[in-house]
C-alpha angles and dihedrals in degrees: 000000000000127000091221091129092037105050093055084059085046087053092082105093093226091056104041099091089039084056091043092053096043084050094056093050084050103056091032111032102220129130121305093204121041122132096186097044095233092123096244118099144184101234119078112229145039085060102325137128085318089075095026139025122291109264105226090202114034091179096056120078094200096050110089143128111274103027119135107247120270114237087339090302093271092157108024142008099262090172099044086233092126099237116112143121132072119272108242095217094066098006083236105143116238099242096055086040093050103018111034104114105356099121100246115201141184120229105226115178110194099193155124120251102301088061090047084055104243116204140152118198116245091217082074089063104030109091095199097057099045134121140120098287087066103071094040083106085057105107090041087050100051098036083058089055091248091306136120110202099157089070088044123133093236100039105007106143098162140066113258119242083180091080132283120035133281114260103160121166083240086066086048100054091040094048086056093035121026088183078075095061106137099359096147156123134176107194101172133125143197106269090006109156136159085288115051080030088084088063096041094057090067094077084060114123110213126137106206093204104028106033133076119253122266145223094227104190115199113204120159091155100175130352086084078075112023127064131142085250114143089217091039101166089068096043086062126106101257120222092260091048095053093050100053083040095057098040086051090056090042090055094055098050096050078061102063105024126101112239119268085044120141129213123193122194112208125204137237130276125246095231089190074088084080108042092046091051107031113028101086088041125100115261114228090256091054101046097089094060091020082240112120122060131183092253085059092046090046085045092049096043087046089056082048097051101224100100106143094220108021090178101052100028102060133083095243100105089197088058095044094051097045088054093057088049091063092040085059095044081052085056101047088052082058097046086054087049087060093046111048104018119088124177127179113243097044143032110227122218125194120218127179113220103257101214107143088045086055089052094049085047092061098041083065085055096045101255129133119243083233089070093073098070131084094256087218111052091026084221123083144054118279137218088264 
């Protein structure tokens, strides 16, 4: 929350550009590194082509993923789709051959950090599985703020080395549509909320005229609900704050997005799904001796006050439930959203996160409901 540490490094005059740079990445998520200013970028991390789509000319403004071709791009990629060019046999160029009315459409996530995908890797806390091959990922992890957007389910476009596969909807829609290739954007963010999300959709990169319309998913599945406050039920987003929240945000968005676009508001999770599966499990920490379980992590984070759900993840039944009243209340808020609000420039859906059907889904394949949680935090979605 505050920079104290970090300004007495800054202090040092040869680093204090390089602070003030890192600083503004931090509090608007947008690219550390890009040179034209378009919000796409060639390096990978601290917001770069990890979290949206590789820029295929960092030195030109109007070459990006997503745009809609110039001129049919006849003399250069303007999308970074990697289509461009004019076929020789017929002088037809190959994004009007391939591309002309096939719908293209961006991936935007709009989510906190189970949406950016958070994970930290249990070789880092297993003591049997440790060396010094284990922390190699270290410095990714780290300058992705420990997460991992580019195995995601929206906007995953790589295959995960963090268990399991990468199936995102992104892969979907550009298996059945390459004019999509690296049509993304991950704008999520650690704690983000319907709040702090107001802030956070300002980083998005849309182009109502010149850009192609997107499939914007918003998913804050849980932080409206869960904070590490003593008193947590009235630290929570009430029904009227989340709707003035989301039709803030739906506003804004009907302001930058190109027409045909699609939005889809996703509920809230019913958390009462970790502590039933995982509290009597061993923690990562605790696996070697068979000491430490995830109740006694919940329970320790919880003296500490930095749980990051002090109302699901507790042994008191009355609070958890309570919790995941008032998720369900937040949801509801988001169903009559669907259903009354129109906007011009997109349609709105409304899904409910289907957590215990995924579940269901992966005890036909033999798999354990445990095995859907991050092994470490004991919190968010894995890679499973």
């Amino acid at each position: 929350k505050s920079f104290t540490g970090f300004s007495s490094v800054c202090a040092f005059p040869l680093l204090a550009n390089l602070c003030e740079k890192i600083k503004y990445v931090i509090r608007n998520k947008l690219p550390f590194e890009d040179f034209d200013g378009d919000k796409f970028s060639t390096f990978p991390t601290l917001r770069g082509y990890h979290w949206r789509g590789r820029d295929c000319d960092d030195k030109n403004t109007s070459v990006y993923p997503g745009r809609r071709p110039d001129n049919w791009d006849e003399k250069s990629d303007s999308n970074c789709n990697g289509i461009w060019g004019i076929d020789p046999k017929d002088g037809i160029p190959y994004e009007e051959k391939f591309c002309k009315g096939a719908d293209s459409q961006g991936v935007v996530l709009l989510g906190d950090s189970a949406g950016a995908h958070f994970h930290i890797p249990p070789e880092w806390m297993t003591v049997t599985q440790m060396s010094a091959k284990s922390f190699a990922n270290l410095p990714m992890a780290f300058t992705n703020e420990l997460d991992w957007p580019q195995f995601s389910e929206i906007t995953g476009f790589l295959n995960s080395t963090i268990g399991g596969w990468t199936d995102s909807l992104y892969l979907r829609l550009r298996r059945r549509n390459r004019c999509n290739h690296r049509d993304l954007q991950n704008i999520s963010q650690n704690g983000g909320s319907s709040g702090n999300l107001l802030h956070l959709i300002k980083s998005l990169a849309r182009n109502k005229l010149l850009d192609n319309p997107a499939i914007v998913t918003y998913a804050t599945i849980g932080n409206d609900v869960c904070n590490g406050d003593r008193d947590t039920l009235a630290h929570m987003t009430t029904p009227k704050e989340m709707l003035s929240n989301v039709v803030q945000a739906l506003r804004y968005l009907d302001s930058h997005l190109p027409n045909g676009s699609h939005v889809i508001l996703t509920g809230l999770v019913d958390g009462r799904f970790l502590w039933d599966n995982l509290h009597d499990r061993y923690h990562p920490l605790g696996q070697l001796n068979r000491d430490i379980t995830y109740s006694q992590l919940y329970s320790f984070l919880d003296c500490l006050q930095v749980s990051p759900c002090s109302g699901w993840l507790t042994p008191n039944e009355t609070l958890r439930n309570l919790t995941s009243e008032r998720a369900l209340q937040l949801s509801n808020v988001l169903k009559e959203i669907a259903r009354s609000e129109k906007y011009a420039n997109f349609d709105v859906f409304y899904m409910d996160f289907p957590l215990r059907q995924t579940a269901e889904e992966w005890r036909k394949m033999g798999g354990e409901p445990w095995q859907l949680i991050e092994p470490v935090d004991g919190f968010h979605p894995s890679q499973v």
